[in-house]
C-alpha positions in Angstrom: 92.5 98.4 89.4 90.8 101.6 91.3 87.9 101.2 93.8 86.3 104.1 95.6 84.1 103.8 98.4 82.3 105.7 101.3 80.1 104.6 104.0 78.0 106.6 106.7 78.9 105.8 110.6 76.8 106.8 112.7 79.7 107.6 115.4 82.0 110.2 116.3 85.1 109.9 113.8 87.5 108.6 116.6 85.3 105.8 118.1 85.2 104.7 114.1 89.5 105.0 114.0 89.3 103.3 117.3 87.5 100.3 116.2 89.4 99.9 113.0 92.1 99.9 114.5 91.5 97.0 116.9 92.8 94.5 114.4 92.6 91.7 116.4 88.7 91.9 116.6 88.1 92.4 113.3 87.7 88.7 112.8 84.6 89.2 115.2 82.4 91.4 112.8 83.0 90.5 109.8 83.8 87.3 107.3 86.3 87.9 105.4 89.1 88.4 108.2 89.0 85.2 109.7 92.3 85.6 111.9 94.3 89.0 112.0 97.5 88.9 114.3 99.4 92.3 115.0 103.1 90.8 114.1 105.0 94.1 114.6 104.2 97.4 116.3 106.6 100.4 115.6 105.5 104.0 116.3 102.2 105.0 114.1 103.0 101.5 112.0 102.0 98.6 112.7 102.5 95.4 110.8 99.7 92.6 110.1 99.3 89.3 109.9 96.1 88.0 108.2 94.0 84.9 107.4 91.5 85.8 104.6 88.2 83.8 103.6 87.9 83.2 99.6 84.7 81.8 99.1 86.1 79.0 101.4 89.0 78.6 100.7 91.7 80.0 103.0 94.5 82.8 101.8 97.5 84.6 103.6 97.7 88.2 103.6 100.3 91.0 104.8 100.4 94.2 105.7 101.5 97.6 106.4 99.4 100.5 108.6 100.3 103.7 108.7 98.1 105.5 111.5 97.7 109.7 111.2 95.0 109.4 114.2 91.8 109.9 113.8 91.9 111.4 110.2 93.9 108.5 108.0 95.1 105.2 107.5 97.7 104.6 104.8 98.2 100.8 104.0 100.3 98.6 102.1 99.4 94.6 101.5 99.8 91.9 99.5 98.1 88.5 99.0 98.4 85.5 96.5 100.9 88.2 94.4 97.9 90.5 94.3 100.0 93.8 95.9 97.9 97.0 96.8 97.6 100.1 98.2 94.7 101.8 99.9 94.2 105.4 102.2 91.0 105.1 104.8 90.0 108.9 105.5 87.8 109.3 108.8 85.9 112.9 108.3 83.1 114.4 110.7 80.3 114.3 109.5 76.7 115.9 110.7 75.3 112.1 111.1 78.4 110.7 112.6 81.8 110.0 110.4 82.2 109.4 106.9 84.5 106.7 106.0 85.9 106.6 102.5 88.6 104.1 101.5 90.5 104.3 97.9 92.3 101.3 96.2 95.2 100.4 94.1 95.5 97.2 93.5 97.9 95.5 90.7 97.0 92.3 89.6 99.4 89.2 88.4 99.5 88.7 85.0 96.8 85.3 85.2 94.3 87.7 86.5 94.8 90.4 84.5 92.0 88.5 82.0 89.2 88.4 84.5 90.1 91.5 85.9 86.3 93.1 85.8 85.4 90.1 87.3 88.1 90.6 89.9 86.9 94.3 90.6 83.0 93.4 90.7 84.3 90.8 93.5 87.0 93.2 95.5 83.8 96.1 95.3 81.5 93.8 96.7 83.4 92.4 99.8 84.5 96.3 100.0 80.9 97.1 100.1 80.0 94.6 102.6 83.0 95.3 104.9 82.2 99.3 104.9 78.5 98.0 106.0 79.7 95.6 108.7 82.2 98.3 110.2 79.4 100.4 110.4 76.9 97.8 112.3 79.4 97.2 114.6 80.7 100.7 115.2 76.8 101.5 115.8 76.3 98.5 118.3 79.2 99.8 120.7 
């Protein structure tokens, strides 16, 4: 499954990396991150711990960041045996930054079925996430 998204910050590219990148306050901007807990910092990686909203119901996640600073975030994560793979680029832009994030994601096998359904969900609470970054990026 592929998703490509971009959203308009209006903010200088590193105060946009810089907020990303302060994991453990996600869970103050936005829903879907309801707890995220740095388990592992090494270098440019660091390793995530992460407690995921689902319509209610509460889900584990993993995962891996790779920081290039302020241009790129490579990451790695996995939840409920759905694995993926996404690269966050952070470009100037005349308005502010440009944030574009594109997804891999490989579904199990019981999913497979629904998986347009799956993607119209995982675009949406992409969509909404890019938005809230932005808000709250903006509000700093």
């Amino acid at each position: 499954m592929h998703i490509e998204q971009t959203q308009l910050v209006k903010a200088p590219r590193e105060q946009v990396f810089q907020a990303f990148t302060d994991y453990e306050a996600i869970p103050k901007w936005q829903t879907f991150f309801t707890r995220v807990t740095v388990a592992k910092r090494d270098g440019n990686t660091v390793h995530l711990d992460m407690e995921v909203n689902m319509r209610g119901r509460r889900a584990m996640r993993t995962e891996k960041n790779v920081l290039t600073r302020p241009e790129r975030i490579d990451v790695e994560g996995e939840m409920e045996g759905i694995t993926n793979t996404s690269v966050w680029k952070f470009e100037s832009a005349p308005e502010g930054s440009q944030v574009t994030v594109i997804i891999e994601a490989r579904l199990p096998w019981k999913l497979k079925v629904i998986g347009p359904l799956v993607k119209r969900q995982f675009q949406a609470v992409v969509h909404e996430w890019l938005q809230d970054l932005a808000k709250y990026v903006g509000t700093k």
